[in-house]
C-alpha positions in Angstrom: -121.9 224.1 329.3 -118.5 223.1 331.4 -115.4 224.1 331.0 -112.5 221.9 328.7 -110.4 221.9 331.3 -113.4 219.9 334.0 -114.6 218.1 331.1 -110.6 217.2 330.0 -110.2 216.3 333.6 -113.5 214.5 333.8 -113.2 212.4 330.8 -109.5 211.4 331.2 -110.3 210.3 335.1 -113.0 208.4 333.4 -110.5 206.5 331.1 -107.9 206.0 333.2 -109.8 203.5 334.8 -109.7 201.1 331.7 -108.5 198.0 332.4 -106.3 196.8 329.4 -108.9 194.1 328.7 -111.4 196.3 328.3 -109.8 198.2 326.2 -108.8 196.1 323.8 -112.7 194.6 324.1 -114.0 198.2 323.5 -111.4 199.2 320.6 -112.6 195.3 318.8 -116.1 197.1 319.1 -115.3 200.6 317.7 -113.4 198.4 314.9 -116.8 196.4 314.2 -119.2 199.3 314.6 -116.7 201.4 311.4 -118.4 199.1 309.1 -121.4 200.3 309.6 -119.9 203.3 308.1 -120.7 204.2 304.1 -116.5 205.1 303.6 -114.9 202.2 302.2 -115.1 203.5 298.9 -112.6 206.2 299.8 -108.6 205.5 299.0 -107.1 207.4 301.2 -107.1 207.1 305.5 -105.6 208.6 307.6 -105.5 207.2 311.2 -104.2 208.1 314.5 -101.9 205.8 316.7 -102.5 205.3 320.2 -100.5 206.4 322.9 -101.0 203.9 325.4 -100.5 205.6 328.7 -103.3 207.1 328.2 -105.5 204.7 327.0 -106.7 205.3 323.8 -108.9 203.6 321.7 -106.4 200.9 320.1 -106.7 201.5 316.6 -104.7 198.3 315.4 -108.7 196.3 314.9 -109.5 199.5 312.7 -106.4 199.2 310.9 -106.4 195.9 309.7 -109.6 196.3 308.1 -107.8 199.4 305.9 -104.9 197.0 304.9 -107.7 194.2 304.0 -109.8 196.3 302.1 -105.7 197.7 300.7 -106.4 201.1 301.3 -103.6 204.1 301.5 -103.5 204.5 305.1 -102.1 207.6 306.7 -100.0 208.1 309.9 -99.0 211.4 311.6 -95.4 213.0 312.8 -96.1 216.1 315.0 -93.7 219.3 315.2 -94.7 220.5 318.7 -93.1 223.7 318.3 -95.7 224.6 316.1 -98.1 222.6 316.4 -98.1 221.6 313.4 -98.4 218.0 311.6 -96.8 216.3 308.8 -98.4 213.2 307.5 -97.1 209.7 306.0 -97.7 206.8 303.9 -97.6 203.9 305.7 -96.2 200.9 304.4 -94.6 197.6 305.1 -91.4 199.3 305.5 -92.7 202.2 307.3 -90.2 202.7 310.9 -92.4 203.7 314.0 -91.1 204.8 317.2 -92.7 207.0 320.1 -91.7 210.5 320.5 -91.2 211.7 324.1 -95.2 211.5 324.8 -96.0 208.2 323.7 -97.3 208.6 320.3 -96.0 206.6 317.6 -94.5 207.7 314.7 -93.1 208.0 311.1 -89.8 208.3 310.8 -88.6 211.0 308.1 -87.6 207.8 305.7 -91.0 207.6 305.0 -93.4 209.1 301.8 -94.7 212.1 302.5 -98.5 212.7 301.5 -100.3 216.0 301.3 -103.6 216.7 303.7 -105.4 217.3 300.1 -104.9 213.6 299.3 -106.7 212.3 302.3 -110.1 210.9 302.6 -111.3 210.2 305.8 -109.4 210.8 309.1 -110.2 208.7 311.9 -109.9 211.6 314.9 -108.6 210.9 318.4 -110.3 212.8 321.2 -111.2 212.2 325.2 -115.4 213.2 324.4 -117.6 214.5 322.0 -121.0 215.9 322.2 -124.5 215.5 320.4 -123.3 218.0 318.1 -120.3 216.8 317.0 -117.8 219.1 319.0 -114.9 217.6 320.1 -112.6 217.4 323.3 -109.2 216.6 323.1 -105.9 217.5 325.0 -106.3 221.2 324.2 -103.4 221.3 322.1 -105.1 222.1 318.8 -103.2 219.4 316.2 -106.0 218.2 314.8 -108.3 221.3 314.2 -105.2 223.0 312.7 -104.8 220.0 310.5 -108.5 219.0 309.8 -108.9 222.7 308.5 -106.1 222.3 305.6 -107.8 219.0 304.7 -110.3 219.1 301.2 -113.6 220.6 302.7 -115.2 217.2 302.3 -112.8 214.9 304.0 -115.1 212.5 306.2 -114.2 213.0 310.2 -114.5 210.6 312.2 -114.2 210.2 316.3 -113.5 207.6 317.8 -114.3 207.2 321.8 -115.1 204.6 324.5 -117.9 206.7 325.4 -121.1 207.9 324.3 -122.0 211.7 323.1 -121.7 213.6 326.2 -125.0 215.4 327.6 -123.0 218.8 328.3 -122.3 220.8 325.3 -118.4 221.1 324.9 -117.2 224.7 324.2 -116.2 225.3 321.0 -115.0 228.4 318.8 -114.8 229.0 315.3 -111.5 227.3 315.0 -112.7 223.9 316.1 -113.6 221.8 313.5 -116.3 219.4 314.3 -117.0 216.0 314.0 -119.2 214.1 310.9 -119.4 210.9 312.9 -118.9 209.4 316.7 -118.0 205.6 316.6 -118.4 204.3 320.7 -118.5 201.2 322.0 -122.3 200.9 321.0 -122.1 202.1 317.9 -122.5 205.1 315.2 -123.5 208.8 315.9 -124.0 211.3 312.6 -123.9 214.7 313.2 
């Protein structure tokens, strides 16, 4: 087992080297593999927006199939005082803008929705492992908000990269994974 912090280090080294091309080849994958996925009967989506900096999966292939399939889809507004997260309906009219650390978001304008209305949430993270535990920046958003979701809200990561070999340390606040979408396609836990 390594430590978060080599792993962090490790994994965001690792996709830093990205070229934008690739990643918008890799996210079209990720997008492609999702329908492999038995979810599309769900209403409710929640879905994270990518801060580009740091080159996350783009997640604009994954949500255009929501809006063709017209499913409610979800964006996030982070208090990072707290940590906590308030979530979003987004709509036609919906106003994004980046915060100070590149993530897109809401503004207040928009409808508010409850974490027991949502269905699946499509996670963010840098790596996961064969068991389903999850890196990301260490901040703790989404385990805070993936434990006030309904117990069987569908979670699912999405990553340029395979299930890592190492285990990734975990505690009983870290909520893990029910899925890995990568570039190659669909890992159940």
């Amino acid at each position: 087992m390594k430590p978060k912090a080599v792993l962090r280090k490790e994994f965001l080294q690792l996709r830093s080297t990205l070229t934008e091309e690739e990643i918008e080849t890799f996210s079209h994958q990720i997008a492609n593999h999702s329908l492999k996925l038995d979810i599309w009967d769900k209403s409710t989506y929640h879905i994270f927006l990518p801060i580009r900096k740091k080159n996350e999966v783009n997640t604009e292939f994954v949500l255009h199939i929501l809006q063709g399939k017209d499913k409610n889809i979800v964006v996030s507004k982070s208090n990072f005082e707290d940590g906590s997260m308030f979530h979003y309906l987004l709509t036609d009219q919906t106003i994004l803008k980046e915060n100070e650390y590149g993530i897109p978001e809401p503004d207040e304008h928009s409808i508010e929705i409850k974490e027991s209305k949502i269905d699946v949430v499509f996670v963010p993270l840098l790596a996961a492992d064969r068991l389903g535990n999850r890196l990301g920046y260490g901040k703790g958003f989404y385990d805070r908000f993936l434990s006030n979701c309904k117990p069987d809200v569908i979670k699912i990561g999405l990553s340029f990269f395979e299930p890592t070999s190492f285990i990734i340390e975990h505690d009983e606040h870290d909520v893990k994974l029910d899925f890995l979408i990568h570039t190659k396609g669909v890992v159940s836990f």
